[in-house]
N, C-alpha and C positions, 0 to 999 in steps of 0.2 A: 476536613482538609480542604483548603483551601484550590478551586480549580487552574489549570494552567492557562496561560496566553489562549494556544491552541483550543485547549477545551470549552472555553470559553467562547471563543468564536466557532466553532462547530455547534457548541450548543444554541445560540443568540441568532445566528447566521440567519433560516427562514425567516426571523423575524425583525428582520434590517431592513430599510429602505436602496432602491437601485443603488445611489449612492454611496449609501454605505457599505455593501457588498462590494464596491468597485475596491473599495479602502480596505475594508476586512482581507480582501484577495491579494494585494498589494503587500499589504503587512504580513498575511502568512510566509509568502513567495521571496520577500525582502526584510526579513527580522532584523538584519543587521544595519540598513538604512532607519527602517524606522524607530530602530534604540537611538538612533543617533541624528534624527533630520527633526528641524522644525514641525507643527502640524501643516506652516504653510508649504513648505517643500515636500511631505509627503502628498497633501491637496495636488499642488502640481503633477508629482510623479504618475499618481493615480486618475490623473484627469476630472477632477471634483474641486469647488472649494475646499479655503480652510475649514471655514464653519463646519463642512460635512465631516472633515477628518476630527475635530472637537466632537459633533455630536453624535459620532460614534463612540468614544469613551462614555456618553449619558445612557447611549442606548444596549452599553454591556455593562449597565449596574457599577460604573465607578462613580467616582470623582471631579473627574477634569481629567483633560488629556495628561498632565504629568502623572498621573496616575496610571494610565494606559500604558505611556510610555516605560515607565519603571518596571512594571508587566512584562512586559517586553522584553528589555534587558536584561533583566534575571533571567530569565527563561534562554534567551541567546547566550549568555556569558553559558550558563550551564551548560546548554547543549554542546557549545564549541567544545569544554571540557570537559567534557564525556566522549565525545567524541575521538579526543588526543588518549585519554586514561584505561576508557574504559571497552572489556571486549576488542583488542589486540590481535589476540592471533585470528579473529573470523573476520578481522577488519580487513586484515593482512592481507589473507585467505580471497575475503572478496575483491580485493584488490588486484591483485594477480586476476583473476578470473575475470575484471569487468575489461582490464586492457585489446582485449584482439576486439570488442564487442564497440569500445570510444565513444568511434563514430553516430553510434544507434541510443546510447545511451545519455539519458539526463545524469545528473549528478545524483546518486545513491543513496539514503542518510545508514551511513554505516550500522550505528545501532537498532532502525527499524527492521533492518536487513536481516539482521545477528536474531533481535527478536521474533520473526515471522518463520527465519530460516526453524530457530528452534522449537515454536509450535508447531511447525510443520511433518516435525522428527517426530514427538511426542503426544499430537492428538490421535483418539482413538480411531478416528476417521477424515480424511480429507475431500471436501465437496467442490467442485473447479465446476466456474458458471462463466460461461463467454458463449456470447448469443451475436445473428449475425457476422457479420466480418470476424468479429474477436473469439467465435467459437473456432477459428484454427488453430490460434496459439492456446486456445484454452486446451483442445483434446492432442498438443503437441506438449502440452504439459503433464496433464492429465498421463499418457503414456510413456513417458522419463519417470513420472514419479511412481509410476507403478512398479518401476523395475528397482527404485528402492526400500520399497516400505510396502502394505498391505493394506488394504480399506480405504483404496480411493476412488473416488466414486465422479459422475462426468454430468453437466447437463446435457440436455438436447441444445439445436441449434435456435432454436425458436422458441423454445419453453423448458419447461421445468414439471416434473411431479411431486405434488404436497407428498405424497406416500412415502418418497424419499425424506425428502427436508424433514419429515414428522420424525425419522429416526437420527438426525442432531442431538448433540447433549453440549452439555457445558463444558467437557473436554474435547467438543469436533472445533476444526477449524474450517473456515468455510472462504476459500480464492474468485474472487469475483473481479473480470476483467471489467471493464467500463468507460467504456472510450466514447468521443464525437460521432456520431448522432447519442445520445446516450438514451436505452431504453428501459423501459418502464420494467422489463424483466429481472435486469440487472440489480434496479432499485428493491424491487420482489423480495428478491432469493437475500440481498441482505437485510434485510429488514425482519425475513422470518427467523435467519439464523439469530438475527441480536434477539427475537424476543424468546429465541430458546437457549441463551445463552453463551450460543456457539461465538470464535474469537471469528472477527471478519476482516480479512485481509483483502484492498483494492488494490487492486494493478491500473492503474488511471494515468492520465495527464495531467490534474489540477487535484491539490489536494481538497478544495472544495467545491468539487464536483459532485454532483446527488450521492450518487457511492464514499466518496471522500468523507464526505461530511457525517458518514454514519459509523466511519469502519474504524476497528482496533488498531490498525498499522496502514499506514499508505507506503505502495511504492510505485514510483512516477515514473512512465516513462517516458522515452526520449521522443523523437522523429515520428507522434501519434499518425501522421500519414502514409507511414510502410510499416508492412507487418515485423518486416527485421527487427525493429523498437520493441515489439513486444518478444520477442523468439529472444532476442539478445537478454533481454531481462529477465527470463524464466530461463534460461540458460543457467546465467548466476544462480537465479536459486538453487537449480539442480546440482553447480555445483560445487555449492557450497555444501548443502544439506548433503552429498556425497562424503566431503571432507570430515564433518563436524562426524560425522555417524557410520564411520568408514565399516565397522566389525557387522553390524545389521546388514548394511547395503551390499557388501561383501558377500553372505551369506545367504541373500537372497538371488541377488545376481548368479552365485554358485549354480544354485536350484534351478533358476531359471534357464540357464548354460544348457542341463543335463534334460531338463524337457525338451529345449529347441533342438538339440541333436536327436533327441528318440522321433520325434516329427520330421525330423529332415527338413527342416523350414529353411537353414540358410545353406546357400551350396556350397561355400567356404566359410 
């Protein structure tokens, strides 16, 4: 089978030159201009020669840039219509739930949403890594999602233990935040879960961002310099994976109710 746009550039990407990276970035960011801009208009938009936007189609195994280009546009035409067809009511669903948030938010891609939300429901284990700055919204997620599901598990703020990550399998999903400065830990923790099979979901700013470029799903968020961007996006997933898996979450929430009254933990 043949690789997509995307995967292809995720795959090529380390081994692009600066400018070509500037264009690979351009192109992921802007599919719909570049199905449909000259190579010299995309050079422009990207800030690079033509030439460099040409010899990035040589240097991902095509053709020639009409070859790129066509890449492209399939992959866009499809997505749009996937997007209109397919996965509706979680679309719906996220839709509703990203509106009070707008402001904070990038634009979503509905189906990665729907897809992440639903590994999220169904892995055996859930492993949330945000180090520095991003370990608050990591361990603000890390504890929403505890009160839906069972087996999720937190990094530290600075590191991480192999002894954990060693119990991944090919059914854990593994949420790794990964923002500006972006660090080497971040890169880590995804990296062990892809070689143990685990699914890898970034929470980032750019989809080809170190983390980007490795993970199963991206999703981007918005205003990377307040933490609201990230809170407001893991919000969504909370709660959406609420909606999608209401009788589980329901159920647990229950249980959870009937311990926090026997502790007396909230005073109302």
């Amino acid at each position: 089978m043949n690789p997509s746009f995307q995967e292809l550039i995720k795959y090529k990407f380390p081994d692009l030159s600066r400018g070509q990276k500037k264009v690979a970035e351009f192109l992921v960011n802007f599919m719909e201009k570049g199905s449909l801009y000259t190579a010299g208009q995309i050079g422009k938009e990207a800030g690079v020669s033509e030439t460099t936007v040409i010899r990035l189609a040589y240097a991902l195994g095509l053709n020639g840039f009409s070859d790129l280009q066509e890449l492209m546009r399939k992959e866009w035409l499809s997505s749009t219509e996937s997007k209109e067809a397919a996965n509706k009511p979680a679309a719906e669903s996220a839709a509703e739930e990203k509106k009070p948030f707008s402001e904070w938010l990038s634009p979503v891609d509905e189906k990665e949403l729907s897809q992440a939300v639903d590994a999220l429901i169904k892995s055996d284990q859930v492993y949330i890594a945000g180090f520095r700055e991003s370990h608050t919204a990591a361990y603000w997620l890390y504890y929403k999602m505890n009160q839906l599901r069972n087996h999720v598990l937190l990094s530290f703020p600075t590191g991480f233990l192999l002894e954990t990550l060693c119990n991944l399998t090919s059914a854990s999903t593994v949420v790794v935040f990964s923002l500006p400065r972006y660090t080497k830990e971040a890169l880590e923790v995804a990296q062990q879960a892809k070689k143990q099979g685990a699914k890898v979901i970034a929470i980032t700013d750019r989809r080809l961002s170190p983390v980007g470029q490795i993970a199963d799903l991206t999703l981007l968020a918005g205003t990377t310099e307040h933490i609201l961007s990230l809170l407001a996006l893991s919000q969504v997933v909370i709660s959406s994976m609420q909606k999608r898996d209401e009788k589980t979450a329901g159920k647990r929430q229950e249980h959870l109710e009937k311990l926090y009254a026997e502790q007396g933990i909230f005073l109302e």
